[in-house]
Backbone as a printed PyTorch tensor [residue, N CA C, xyz], in Angstrom:
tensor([[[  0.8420,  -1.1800,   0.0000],
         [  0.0000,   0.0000,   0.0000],
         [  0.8850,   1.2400,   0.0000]],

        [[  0.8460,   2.1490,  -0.6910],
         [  1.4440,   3.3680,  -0.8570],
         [  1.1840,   4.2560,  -0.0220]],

        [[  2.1200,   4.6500,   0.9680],
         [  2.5060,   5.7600,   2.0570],
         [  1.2560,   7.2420,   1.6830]],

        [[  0.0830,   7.3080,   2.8260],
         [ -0.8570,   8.6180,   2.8340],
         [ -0.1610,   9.5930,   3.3730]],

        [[  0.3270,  10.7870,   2.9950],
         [  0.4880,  12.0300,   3.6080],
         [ -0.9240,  12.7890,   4.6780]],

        [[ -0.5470,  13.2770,   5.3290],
         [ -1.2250,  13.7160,   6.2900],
         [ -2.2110,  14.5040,   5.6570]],

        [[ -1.9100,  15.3230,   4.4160],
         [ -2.7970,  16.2860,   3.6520],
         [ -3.6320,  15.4080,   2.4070]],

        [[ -3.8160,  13.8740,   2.7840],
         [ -4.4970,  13.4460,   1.6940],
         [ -3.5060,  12.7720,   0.6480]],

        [[ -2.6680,  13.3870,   0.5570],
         [ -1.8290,  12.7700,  -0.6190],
         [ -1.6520,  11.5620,  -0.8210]],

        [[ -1.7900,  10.6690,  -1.8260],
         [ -1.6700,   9.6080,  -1.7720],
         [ -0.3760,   9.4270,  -2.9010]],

        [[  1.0110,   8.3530,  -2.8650],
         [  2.3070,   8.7560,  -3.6980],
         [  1.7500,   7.5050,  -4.1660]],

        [[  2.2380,   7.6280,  -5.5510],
         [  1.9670,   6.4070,  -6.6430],
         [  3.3050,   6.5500,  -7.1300]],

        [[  3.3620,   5.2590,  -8.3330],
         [  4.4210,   5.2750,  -8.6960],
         [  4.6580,   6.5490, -10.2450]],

        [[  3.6650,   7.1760, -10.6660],
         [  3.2430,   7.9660, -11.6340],
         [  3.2240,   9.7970, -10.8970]],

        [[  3.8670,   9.5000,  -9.4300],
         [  3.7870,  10.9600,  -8.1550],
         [  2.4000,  11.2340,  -7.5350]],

        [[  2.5720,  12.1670,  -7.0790],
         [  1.5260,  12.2300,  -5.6340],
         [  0.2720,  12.8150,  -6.7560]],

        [[ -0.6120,  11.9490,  -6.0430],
         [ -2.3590,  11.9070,  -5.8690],
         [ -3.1450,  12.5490,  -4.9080]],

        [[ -3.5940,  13.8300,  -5.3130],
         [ -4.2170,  14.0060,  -4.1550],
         [ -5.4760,  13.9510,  -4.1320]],

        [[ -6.4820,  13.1810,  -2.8690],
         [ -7.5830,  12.5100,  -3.2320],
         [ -8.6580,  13.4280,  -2.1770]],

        [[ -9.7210,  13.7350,  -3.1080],
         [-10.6730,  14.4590,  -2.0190],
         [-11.4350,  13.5760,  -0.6810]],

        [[-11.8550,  14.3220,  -0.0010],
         [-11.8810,  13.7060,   1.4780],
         [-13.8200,  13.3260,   0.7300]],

        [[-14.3550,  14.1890,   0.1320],
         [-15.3920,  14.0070,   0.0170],
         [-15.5890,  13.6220,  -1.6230]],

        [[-15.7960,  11.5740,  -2.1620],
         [-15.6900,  11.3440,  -3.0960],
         [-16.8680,  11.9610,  -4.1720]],

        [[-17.5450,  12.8260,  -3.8890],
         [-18.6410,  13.2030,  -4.6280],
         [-17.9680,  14.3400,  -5.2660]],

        [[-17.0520,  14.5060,  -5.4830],
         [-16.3540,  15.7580,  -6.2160],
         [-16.0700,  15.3640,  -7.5660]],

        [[-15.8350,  13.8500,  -7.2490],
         [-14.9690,  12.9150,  -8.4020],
         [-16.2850,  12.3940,  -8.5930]],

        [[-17.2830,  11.6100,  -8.3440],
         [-18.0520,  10.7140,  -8.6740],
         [-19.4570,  11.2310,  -8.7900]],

        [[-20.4380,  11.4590,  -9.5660],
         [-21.6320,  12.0840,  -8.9360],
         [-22.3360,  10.9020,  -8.2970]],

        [[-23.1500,  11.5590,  -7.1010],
         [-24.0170,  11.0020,  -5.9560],
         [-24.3800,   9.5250,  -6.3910]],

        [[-24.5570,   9.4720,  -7.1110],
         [-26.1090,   8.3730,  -7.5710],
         [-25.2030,   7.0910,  -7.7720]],

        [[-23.8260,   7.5470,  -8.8450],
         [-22.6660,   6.0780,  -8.9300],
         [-21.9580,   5.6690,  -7.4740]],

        [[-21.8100,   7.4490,  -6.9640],
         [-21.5040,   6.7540,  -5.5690],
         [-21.9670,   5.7390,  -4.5430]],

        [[-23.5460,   6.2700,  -4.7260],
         [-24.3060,   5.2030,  -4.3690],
         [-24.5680,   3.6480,  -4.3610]],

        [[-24.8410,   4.0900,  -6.0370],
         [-24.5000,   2.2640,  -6.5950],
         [-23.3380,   1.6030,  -6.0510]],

        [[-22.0290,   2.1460,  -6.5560],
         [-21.3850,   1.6770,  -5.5740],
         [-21.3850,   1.0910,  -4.4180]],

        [[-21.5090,   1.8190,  -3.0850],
         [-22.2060,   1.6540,  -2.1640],
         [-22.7190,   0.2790,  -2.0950]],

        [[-24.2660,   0.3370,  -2.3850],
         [-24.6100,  -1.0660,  -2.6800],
         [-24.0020,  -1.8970,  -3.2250]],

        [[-24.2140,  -1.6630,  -4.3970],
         [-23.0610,  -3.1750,  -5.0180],
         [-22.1590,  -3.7520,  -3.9110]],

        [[-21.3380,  -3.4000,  -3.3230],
         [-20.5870,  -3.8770,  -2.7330],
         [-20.7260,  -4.4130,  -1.1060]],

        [[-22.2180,  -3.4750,  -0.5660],
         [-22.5700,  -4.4700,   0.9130],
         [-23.7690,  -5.8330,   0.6260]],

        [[-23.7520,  -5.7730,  -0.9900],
         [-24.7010,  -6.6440,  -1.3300],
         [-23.7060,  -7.8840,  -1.3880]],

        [[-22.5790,  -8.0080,  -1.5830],
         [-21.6390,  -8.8150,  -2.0270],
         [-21.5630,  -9.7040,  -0.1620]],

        [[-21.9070,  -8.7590,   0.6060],
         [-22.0650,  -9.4920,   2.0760],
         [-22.5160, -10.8480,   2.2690]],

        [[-21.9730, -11.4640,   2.6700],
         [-22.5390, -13.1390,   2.9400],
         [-22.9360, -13.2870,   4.2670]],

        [[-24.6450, -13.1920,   4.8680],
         [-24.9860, -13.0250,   5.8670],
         [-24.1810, -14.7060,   6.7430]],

        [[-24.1820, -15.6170,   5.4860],
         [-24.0390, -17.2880,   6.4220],
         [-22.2320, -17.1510,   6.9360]],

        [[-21.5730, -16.3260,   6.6900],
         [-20.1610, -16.2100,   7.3860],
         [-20.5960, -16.2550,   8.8760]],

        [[-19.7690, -17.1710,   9.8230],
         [-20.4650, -17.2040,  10.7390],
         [-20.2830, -15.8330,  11.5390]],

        [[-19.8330, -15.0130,  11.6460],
         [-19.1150, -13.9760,  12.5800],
         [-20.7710, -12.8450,  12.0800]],

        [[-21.0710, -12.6480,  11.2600],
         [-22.4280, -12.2100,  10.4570],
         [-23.6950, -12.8570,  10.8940]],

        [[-23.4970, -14.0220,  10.5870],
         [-24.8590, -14.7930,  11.1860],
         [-24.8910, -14.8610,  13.0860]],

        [[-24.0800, -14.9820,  13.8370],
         [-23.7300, -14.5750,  15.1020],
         [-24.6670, -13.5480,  15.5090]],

        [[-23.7340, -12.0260,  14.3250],
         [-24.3340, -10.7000,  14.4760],
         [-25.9410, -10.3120,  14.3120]],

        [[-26.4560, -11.3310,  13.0890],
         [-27.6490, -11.2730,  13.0020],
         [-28.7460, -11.9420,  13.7240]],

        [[-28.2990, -13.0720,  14.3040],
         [-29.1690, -13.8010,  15.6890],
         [-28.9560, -12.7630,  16.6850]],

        [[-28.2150, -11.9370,  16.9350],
         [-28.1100, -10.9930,  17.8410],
         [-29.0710, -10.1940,  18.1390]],

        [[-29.0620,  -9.6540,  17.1760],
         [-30.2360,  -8.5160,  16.6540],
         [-31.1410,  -8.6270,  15.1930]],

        [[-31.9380,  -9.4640,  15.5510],
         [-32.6000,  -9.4120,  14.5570],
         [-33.1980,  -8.8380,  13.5380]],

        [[-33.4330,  -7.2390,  14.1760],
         [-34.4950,  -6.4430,  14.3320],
         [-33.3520,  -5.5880,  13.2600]],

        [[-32.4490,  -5.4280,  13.3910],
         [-31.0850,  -4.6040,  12.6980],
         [-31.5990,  -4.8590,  11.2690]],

        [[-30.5770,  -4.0840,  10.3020],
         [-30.9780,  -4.2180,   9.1530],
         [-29.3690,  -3.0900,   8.8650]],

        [[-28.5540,  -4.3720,   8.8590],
         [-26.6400,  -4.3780,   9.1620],
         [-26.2400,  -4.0320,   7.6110]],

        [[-27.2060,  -4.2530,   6.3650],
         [-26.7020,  -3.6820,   4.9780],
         [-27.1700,  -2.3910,   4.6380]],

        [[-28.6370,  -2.0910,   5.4810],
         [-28.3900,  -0.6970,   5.2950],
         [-27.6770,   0.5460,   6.3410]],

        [[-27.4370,  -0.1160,   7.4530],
         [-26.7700,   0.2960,   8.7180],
         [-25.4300,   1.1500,   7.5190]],

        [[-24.8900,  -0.1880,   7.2030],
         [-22.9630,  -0.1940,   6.3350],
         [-23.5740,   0.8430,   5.3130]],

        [[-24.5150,   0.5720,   4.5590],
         [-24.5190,   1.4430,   3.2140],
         [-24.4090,   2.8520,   3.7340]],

        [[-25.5340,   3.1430,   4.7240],
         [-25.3750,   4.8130,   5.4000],
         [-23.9880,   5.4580,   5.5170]],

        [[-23.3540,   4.2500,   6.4910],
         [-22.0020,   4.5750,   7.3310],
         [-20.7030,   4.6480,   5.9890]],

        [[-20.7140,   3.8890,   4.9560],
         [-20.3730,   3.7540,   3.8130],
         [-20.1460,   5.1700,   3.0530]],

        [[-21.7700,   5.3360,   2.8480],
         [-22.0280,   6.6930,   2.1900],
         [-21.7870,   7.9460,   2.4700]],

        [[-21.8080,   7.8230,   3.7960],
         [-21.5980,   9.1200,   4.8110],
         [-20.3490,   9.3300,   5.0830]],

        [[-19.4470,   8.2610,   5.2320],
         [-17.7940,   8.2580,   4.9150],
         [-17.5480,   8.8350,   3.7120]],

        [[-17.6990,   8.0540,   2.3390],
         [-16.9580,   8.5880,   1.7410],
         [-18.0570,   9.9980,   1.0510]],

        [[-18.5770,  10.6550,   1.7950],
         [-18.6680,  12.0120,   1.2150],
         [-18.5630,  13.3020,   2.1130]],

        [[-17.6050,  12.4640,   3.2020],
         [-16.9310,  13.4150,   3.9100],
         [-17.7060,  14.1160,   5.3190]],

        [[-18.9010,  12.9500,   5.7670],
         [-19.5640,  12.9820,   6.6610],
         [-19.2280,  11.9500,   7.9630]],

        [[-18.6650,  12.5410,   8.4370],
         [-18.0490,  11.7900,   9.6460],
         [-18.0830,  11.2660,  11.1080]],

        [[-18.7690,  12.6540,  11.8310],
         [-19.2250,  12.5210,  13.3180],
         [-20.6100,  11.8470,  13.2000]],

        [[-21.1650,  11.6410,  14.4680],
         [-21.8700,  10.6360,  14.5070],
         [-23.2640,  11.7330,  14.4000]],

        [[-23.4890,  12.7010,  15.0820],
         [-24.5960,  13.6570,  15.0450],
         [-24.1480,  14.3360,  13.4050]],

        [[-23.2990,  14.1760,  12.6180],
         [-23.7000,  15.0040,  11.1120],
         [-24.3510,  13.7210,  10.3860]],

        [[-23.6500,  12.7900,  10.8970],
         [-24.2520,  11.6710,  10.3040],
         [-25.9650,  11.8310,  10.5730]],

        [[-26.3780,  11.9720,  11.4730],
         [-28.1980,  12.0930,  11.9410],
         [-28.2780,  12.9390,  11.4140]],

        [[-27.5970,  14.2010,  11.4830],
         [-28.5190,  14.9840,  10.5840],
         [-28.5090,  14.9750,   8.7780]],

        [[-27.3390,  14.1770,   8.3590],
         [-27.3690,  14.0390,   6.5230],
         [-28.5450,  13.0920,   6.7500]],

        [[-28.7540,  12.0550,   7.9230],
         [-30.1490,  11.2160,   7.8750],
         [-31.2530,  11.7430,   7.6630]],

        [[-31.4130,  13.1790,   8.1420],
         [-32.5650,  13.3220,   7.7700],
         [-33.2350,  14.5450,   6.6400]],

        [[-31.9910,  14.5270,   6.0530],
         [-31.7030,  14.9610,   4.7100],
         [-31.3760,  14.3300,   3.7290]],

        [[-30.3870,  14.4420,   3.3380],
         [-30.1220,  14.0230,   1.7370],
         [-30.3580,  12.2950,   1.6150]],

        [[-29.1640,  11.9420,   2.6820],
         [-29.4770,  10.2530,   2.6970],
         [-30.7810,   9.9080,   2.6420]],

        [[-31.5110,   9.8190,   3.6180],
         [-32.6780,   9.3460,   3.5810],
         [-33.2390,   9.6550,   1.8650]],

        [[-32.8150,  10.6530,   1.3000],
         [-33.1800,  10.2420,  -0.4500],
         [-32.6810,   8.8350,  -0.8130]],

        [[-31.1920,   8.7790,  -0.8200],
         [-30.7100,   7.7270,  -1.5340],
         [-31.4510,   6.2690,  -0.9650]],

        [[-31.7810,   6.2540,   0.3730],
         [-32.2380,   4.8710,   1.0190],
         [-33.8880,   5.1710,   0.6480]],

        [[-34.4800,   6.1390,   0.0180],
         [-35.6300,   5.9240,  -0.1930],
         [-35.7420,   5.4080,  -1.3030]],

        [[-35.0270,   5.7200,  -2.5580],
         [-35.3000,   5.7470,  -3.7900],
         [-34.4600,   4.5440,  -4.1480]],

        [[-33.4370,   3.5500,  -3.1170],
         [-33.4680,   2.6730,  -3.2130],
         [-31.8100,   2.0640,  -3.8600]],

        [[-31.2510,   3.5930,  -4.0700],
         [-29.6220,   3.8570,  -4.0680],
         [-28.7370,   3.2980,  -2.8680]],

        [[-29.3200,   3.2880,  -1.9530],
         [-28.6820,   2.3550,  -0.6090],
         [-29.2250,   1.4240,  -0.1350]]])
């Protein structure tokens, strides 16, 4: 893995990359999204460490939990109260319309 500078930078072998903190600069919303999904869909609830988690709490709903926490990461939403409040804004679009 190639050495992160403190300011984002990421060094390749082609020189430094510098990568926005919030991927929606580079990506618009909606691929970000897909993204997103695509990839907590790839989740295998029968791993046992998952199925454990899900006898736990039944009631949870752990792919859209990740997709939020996912989404809200990479667009540069971080604390746990901005996170509630993009919930009851913008996100709650993408998990309505079915992007998360």
């Amino acid at each position: 893995m190639p050495p992160v500078a403190s300011d984002q930078t990421v060094y390749t072998k082609r020189g430094p990359l510098r990568l926005p903190l919030d991927l929606s600069q580079w990506i618009a919303p909606e691929k970000l999204s897909a993204w997103v999904k695509e990839e907590t869909e790839k989740l295998a609830p029968e791993q046992p460490e998952a199925h454990e988690f899900l006898r736990m709490l039944p009631e949870t709903r752990p792919k859209v939990l990740l997709s939020l926490l996912l989404y809200a990461y990479a667009t540069q939403v971080f604390s746990s109260a901005d996170i509630v409040e993009a919930c009851h804004s913008h996100l709650t679009r993408h998990l309505n319309s079915g992007l998360l």
